[in-house]
C-alpha positions as CSV (number, residue, x, y, z in Angstrom):
1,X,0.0,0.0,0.0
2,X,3.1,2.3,0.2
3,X,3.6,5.3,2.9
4,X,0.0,6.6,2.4
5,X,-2.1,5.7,5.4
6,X,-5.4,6.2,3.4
7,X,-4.2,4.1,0.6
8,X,-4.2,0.5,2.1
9,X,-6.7,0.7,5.3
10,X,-8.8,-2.3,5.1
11,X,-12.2,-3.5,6.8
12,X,-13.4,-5.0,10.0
13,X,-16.7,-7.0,10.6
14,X,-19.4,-5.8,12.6
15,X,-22.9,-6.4,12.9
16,X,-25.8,-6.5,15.3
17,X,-25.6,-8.9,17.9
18,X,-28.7,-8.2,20.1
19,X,-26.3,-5.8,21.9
20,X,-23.7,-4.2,19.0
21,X,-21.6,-1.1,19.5
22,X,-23.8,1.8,17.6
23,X,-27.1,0.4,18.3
24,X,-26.0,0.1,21.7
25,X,-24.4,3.0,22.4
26,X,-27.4,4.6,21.3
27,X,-29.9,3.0,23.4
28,X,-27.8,2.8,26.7
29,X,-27.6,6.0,28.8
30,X,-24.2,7.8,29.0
31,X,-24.7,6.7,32.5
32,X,-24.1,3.1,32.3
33,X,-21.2,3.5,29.4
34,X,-19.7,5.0,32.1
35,X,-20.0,2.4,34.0
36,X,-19.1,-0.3,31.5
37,X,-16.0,2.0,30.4
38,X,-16.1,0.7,27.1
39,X,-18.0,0.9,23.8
40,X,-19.3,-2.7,22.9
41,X,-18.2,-3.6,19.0
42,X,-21.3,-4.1,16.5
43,X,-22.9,-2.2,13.9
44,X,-26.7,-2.8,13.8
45,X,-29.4,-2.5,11.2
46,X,-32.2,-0.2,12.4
47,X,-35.5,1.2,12.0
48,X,-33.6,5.1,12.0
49,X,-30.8,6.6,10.0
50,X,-27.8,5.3,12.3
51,X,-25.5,8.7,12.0
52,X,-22.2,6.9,12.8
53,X,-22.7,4.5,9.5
54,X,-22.8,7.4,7.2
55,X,-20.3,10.1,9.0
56,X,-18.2,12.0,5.9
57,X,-15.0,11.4,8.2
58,X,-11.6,9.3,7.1
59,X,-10.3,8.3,3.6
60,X,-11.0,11.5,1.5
61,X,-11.7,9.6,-1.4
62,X,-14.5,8.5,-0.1
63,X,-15.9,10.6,2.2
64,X,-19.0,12.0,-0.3
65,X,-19.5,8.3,-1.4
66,X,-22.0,5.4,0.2
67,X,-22.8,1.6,-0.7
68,X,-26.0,0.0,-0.1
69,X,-24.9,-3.2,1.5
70,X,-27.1,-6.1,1.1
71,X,-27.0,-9.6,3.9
72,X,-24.1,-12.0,2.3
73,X,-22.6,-9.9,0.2
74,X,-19.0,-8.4,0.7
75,X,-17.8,-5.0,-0.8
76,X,-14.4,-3.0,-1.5
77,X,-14.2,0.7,-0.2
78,X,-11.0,0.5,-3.1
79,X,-13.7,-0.2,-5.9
80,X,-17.5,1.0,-4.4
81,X,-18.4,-2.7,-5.6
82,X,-18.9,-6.5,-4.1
83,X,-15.8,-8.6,-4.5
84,X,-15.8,-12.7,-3.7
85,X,-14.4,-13.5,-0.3
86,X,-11.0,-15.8,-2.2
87,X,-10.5,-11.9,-3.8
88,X,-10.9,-10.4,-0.7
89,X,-8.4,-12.9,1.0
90,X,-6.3,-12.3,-2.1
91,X,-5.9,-9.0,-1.4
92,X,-4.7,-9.3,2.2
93,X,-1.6,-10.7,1.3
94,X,0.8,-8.0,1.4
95,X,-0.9,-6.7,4.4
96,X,1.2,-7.2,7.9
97,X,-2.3,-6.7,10.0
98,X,-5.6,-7.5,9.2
99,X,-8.0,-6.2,11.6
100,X,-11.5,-7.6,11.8
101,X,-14.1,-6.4,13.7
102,X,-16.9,-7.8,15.6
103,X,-20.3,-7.5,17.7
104,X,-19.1,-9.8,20.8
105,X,-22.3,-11.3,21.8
106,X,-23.0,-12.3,17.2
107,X,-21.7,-16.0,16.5
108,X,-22.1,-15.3,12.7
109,X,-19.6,-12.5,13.3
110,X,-17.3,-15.0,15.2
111,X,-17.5,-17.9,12.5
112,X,-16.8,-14.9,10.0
113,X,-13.9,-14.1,12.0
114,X,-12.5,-17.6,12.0
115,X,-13.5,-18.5,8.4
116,X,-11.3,-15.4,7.5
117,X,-8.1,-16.4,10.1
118,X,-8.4,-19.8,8.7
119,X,-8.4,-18.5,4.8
120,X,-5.2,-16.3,5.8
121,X,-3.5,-19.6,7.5
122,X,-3.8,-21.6,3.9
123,X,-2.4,-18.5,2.3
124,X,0.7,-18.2,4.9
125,X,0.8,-20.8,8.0
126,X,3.1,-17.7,10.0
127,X,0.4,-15.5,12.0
128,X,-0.6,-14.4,15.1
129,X,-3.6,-13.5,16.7
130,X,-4.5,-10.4,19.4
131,X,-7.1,-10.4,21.2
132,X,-8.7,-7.3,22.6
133,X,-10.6,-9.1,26.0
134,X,-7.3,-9.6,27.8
135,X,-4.7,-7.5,29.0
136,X,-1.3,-8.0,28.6
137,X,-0.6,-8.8,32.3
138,X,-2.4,-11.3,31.8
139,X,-0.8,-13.4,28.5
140,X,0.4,-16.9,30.2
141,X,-2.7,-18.6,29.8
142,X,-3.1,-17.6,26.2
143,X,0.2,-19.0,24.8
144,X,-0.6,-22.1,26.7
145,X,-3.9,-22.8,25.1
146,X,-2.1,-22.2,21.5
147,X,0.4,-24.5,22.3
148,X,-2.5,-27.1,23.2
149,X,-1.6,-27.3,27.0
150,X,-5.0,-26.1,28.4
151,X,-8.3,-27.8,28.0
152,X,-11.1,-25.7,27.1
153,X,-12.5,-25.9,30.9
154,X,-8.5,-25.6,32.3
155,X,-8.3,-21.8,30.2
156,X,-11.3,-20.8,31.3
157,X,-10.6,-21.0,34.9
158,X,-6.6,-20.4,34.0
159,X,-7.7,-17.0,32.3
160,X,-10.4,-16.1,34.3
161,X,-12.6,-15.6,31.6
162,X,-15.8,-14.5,32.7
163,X,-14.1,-12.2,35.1
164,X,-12.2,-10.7,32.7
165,X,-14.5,-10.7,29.8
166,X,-18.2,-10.5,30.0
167,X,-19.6,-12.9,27.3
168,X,-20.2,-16.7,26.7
169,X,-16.7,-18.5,25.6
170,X,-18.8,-20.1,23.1
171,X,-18.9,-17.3,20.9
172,X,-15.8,-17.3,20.9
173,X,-14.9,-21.1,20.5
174,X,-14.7,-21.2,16.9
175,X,-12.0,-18.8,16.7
176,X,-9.9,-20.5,19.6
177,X,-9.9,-23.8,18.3
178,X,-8.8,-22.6,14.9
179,X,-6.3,-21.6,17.0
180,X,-4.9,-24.4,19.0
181,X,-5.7,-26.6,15.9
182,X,-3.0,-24.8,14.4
183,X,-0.6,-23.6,16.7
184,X,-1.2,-19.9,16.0
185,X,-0.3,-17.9,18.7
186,X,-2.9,-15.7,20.5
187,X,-1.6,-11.9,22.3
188,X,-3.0,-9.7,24.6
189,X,-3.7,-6.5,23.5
190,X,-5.2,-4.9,25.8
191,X,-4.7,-2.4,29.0
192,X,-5.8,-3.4,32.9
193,X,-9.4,-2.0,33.6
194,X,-7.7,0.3,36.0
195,X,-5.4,2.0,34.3
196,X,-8.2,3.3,31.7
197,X,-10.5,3.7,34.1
198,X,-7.8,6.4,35.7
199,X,-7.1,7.9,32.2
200,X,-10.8,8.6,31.7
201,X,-10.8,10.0,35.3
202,X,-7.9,12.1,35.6
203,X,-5.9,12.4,32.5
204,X,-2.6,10.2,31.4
205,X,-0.4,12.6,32.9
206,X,-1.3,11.4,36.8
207,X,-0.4,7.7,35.8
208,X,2.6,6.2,37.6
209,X,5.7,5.5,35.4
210,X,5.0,1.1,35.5
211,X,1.5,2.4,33.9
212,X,2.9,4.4,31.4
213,X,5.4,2.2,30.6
214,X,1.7,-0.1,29.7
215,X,-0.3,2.3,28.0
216,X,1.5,4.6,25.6
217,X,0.1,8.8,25.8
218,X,-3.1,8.9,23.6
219,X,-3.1,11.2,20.7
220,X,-6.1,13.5,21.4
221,X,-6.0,15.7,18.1
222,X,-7.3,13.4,15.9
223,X,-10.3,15.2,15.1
224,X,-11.9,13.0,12.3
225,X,-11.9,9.9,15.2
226,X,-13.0,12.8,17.8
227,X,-16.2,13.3,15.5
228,X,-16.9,9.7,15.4
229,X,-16.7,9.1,19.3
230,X,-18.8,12.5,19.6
231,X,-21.7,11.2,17.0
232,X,-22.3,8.2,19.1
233,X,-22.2,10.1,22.8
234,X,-24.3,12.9,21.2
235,X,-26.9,10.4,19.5
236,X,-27.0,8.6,23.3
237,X,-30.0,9.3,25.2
238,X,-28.8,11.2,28.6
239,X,-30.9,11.8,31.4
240,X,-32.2,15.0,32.2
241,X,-30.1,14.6,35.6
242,X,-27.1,14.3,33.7
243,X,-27.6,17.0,31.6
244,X,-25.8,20.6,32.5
245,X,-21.8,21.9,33.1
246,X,-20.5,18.5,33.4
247,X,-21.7,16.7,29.9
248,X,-18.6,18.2,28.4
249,X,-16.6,17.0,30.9
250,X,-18.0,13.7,30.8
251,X,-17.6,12.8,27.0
252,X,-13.5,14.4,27.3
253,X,-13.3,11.3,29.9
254,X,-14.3,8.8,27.6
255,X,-12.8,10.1,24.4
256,X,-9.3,9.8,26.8
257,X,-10.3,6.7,27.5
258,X,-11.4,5.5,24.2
259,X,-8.4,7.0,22.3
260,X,-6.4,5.6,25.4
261,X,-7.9,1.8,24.4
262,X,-7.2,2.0,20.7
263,X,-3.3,3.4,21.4
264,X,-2.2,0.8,23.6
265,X,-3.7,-2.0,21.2
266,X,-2.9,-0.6,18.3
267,X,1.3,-0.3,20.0
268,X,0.8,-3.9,21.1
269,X,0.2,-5.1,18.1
270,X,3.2,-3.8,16.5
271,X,4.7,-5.2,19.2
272,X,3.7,-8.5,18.4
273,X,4.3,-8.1,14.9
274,X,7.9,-7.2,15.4
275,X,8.2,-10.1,17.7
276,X,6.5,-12.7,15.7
277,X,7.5,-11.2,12.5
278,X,4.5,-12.3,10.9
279,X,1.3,-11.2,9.9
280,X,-1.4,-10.4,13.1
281,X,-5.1,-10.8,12.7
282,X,-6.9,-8.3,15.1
283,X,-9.7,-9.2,16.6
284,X,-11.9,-6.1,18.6
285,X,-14.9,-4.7,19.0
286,X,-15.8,-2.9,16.0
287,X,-15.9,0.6,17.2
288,X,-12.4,0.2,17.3
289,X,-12.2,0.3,14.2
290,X,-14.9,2.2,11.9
291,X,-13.4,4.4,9.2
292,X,-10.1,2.9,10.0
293,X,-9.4,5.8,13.0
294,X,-8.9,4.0,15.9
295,X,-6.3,1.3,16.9
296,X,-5.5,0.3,13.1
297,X,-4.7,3.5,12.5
298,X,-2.8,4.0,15.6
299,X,-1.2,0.9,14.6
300,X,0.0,2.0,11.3
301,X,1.0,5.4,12.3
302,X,3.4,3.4,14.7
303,X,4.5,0.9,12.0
304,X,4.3,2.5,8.4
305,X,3.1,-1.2,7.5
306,X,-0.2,-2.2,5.3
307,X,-3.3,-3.0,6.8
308,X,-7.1,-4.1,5.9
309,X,-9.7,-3.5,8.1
310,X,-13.0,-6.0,8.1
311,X,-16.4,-4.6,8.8
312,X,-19.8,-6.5,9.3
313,X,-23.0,-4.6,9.2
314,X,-26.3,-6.0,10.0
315,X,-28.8,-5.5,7.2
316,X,-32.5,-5.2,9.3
317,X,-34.9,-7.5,8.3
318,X,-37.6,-6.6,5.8
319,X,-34.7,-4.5,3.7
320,X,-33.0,-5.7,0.8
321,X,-29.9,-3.2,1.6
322,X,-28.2,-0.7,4.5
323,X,-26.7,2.3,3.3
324,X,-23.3,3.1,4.6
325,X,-20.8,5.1,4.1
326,X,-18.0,3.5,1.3
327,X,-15.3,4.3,3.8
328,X,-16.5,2.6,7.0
329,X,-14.2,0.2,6.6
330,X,-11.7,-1.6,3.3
331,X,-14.0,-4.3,3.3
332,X,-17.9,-3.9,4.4
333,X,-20.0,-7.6,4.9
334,X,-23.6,-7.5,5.1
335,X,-24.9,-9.7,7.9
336,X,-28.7,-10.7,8.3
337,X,-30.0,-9.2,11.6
338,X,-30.5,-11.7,14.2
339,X,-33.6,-12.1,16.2
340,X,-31.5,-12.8,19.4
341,X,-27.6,-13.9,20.2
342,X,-27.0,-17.3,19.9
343,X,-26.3,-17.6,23.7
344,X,-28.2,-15.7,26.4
345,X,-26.7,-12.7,28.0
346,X,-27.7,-13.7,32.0
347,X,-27.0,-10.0,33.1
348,X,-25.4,-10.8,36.8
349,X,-22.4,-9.5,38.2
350,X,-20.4,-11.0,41.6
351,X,-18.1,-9.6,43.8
352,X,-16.6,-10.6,47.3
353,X,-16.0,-9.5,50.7
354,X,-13.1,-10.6,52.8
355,X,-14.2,-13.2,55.6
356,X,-17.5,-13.9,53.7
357,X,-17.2,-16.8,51.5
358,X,-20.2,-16.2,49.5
359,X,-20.6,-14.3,47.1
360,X,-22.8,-11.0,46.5
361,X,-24.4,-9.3,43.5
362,X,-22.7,-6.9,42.8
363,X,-25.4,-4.6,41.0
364,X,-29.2,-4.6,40.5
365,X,-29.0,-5.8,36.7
366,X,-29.0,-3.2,34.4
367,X,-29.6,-6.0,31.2
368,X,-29.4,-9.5,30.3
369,X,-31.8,-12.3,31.3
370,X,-32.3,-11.0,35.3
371,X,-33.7,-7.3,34.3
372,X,-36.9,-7.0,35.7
373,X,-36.1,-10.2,38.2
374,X,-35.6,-9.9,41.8
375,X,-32.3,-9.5,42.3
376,X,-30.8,-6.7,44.3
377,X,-27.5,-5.4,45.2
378,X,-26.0,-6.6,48.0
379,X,-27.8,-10.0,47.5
380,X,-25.8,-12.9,48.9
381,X,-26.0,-15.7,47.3
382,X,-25.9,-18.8,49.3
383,X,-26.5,-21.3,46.8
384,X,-27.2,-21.9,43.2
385,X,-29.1,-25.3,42.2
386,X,-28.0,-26.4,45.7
387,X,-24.0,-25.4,45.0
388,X,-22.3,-22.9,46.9
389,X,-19.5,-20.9,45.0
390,X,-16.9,-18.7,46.4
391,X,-15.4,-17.6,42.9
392,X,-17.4,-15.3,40.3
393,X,-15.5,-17.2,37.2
394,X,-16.6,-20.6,38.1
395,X,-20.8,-19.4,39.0
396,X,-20.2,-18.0,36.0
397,X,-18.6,-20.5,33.9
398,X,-21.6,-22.5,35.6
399,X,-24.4,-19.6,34.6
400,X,-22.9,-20.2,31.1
401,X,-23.9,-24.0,30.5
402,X,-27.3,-22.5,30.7
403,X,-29.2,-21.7,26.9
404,X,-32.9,-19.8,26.3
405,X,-36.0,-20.7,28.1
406,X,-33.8,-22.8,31.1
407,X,-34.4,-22.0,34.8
408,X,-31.6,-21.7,37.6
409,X,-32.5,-21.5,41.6
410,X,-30.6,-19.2,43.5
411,X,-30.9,-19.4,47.2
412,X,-30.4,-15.9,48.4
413,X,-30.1,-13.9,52.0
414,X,-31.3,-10.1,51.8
415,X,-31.3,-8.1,55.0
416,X,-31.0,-11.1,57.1
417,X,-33.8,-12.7,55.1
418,X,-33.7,-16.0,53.3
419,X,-35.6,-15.9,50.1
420,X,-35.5,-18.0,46.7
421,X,-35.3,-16.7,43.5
422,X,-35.5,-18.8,40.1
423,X,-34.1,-17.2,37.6
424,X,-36.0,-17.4,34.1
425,X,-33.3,-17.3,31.1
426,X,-35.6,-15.5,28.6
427,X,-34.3,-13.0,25.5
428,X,-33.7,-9.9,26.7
429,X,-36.1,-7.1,25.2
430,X,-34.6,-4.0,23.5
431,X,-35.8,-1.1,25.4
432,X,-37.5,1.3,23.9
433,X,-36.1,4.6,23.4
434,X,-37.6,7.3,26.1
435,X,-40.3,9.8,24.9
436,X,-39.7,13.3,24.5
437,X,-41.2,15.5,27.4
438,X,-43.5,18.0,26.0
């Protein structure tokens, strides 16, 4: 692609999962994105114009230009039309990072992901694989399930993984076992919770030297990816509480903390380029990655070295097409909207207390499968289907076994009261956006 950064950015999939990025960000309050710290990847089909899909922002040569994407069909920013997925892979060759993009809760996007990564591996056996969901304190347990030393159950408890990440490992299972079935090595990419959470706080500059030494000083000026983040927090529905002085204030914390996330992935990728020397398939929530701004081209401002960017949009049912804009992404796939995530979101969180053993809710659920059920915070939670657990990963890794329509008894104490709650896995609703006051 040469020196230009505009002239080799490639694509990253995306696409609604029940709870995608845009969609998402648009329904949640700014409220509980502050809480969740992070922007969910996914680009959804929808009822209204979706403003972040057709923003006039990155490559110049396409910023006046759109596509109407239909479900199954992939398509070139490069040439405004569809191209076959062997082109597509074709065309990745001389690239040293292909990012790809997802919706974490959308198994179609995750068996894209993989078909892609295994494509790439019968082009050239020598890649690598980062991951945004883990940091990079916390790598061990992913070179050992590459190198086929970890059972699936064995990583899951070794890496913590419903901990550290917040979906079902079987979205994610056919893109790991692509990986171990082929030795390709899987990277952390990503920062501790803590360290972000400080940027978006206070600013980089209050971060002790070991944290900067993690997370590299976030370039603030880019005002293309600045218009992005904005378009999303302004297109959020805020509370009339939160409204006043402090909204400003509010979205410059999670720009810093946005711009924060995509720096130290895209510098950790390099990294692991430079140590691997081969090419590194980068797998992150979409709004990582739209109109190639964020970490890829944080990456390639680092590197100098080609890149492709894959995007999946979902295309809503009832509509032959989405409009986007041509440069979302190098490569744009059209995804048929799903009625509901393949594996139920169950919406609990746990945390504990030294000298109790239990454990206790952390939150009154905000989403998932126990909104509207009755569970509080500060629950303890004695037992579940007669087991008591004393570690959040394995309830959870327990909570996970569970699909739509099952049933799970928790045995509860709330203010020195006893009481039994069965909790009904059932597909969460979308809520419906709030009405204008009058």
């Amino acid at each position: 692609m040469g020196s230009d950064y505009y002239s080799g950015a490639l694509s990253h999939t995306d696409m609604k999962g029940q709870i995608p990025m845009v969609k998402t960000i648009l329904r949640m309050t700014v409220a509980s994105l502050v809480v969740l710290g992070f922007f969910y990847g996914g680009l959804a089909g929808q009822e209204e114009t979706d403003k972040t899909l057709n923003l006039k922002i990155g490559d110049p040569r396409w910023k006046d230009k759109t596509l109407e994407v239909a479900a199954g069909v992939i398509y070139s920013a490069e040439t405004g039309k569809a191209v076959p997925f062997a082109q597509m892979i074709k065309e990745m060759r001389p690239a040293a990072f292909v990012h790809v993009g997802e919706t974490h809760n959308s198994l179609p996007i995750h068996e894209l992901q993989a078909k892609i990564i295994q494509a790439l591996c019968e082009q050239d056996r020598h890649l690598a694989i980062g991951l945004e969901m883990y940091p990079v304190t916390q790598q061990e347990p992913l070179s050992k399930w590459s190198l086929g030393i970890l059972t699936e159950a064995e990583f899951i408890q070794a890496a913590k993984w419903y901990t550290t990440w917040n979906q079902n490992f079987a979205f994610y299972r056919p893109v790991f076992d692509l990986a171990k079935a082929n030795v390709i090595p899987m990277y952390a990419l990503n920062a501790p919770r803590e360290i972000i959470s400080k940027i978006r706080m206070q600013g980089w500059d209050v971060l002790t030297d070991a944290e900067k030494a993690i997370v590299p000083k976030p370039d603030l000026s880019l005002e293309d990816h600045r218009q992005l983040i904005r378009t999303i927090f302004e297109t959020t529905h805020i509370p009339e509480a939160m409204k006043g002085p402090g909204l400003e204030k509010m979205f410059e914390g999670l720009y810093r903390s946005q711009a924060a996330w995509d720096e130290v992935m895209g510098s950790n990728a390099v990294r692991v380029q430079k140590l691997e020397g081969r090419k590194v398939v980068v797998l992150v929530g979409s709004g990582h990655l739209l109109y190639n701004l964020g970490l890829n081209k944080r990456a390639f401002d680092r590197s100098k070295l080609p890149f492709k960017t894959v995007v999946a949009v979902a295309v809503p049912k009832g509509k032959p097409t989405l409009q986007v804009a041509r440069g979302l992404a190098d490569y744009i796939v059209g995804i048929a909207e799903e009625e509901r995530p393949a594996y139920p979101s169950i919406g609990l969180s746990f945390k504990t207390f030294s000298g109790l053993e239990n454990l206790v809710i952390d939150a009154k659920p905000i989403d998932g499968a126990a909104l509207g059920q009755d569970f509080e915070k500060g629950d303890v939670v004695l037992d579940v289907d007669g087991t008591s657990y004393a570690d959040a990963n394995e309830l959870r890794t327990y909570l996970a076994r569970f699909g739509y329509d099952a049933e799970v008894k928790f045995r509860l104490l709330r203010a020195g009261v006893e009481k039994t709650v069965v909790l009904k896995i059932r597909p969460q609703q979308a809520p419906s956006p709030p009405a204008d006051k009058k």
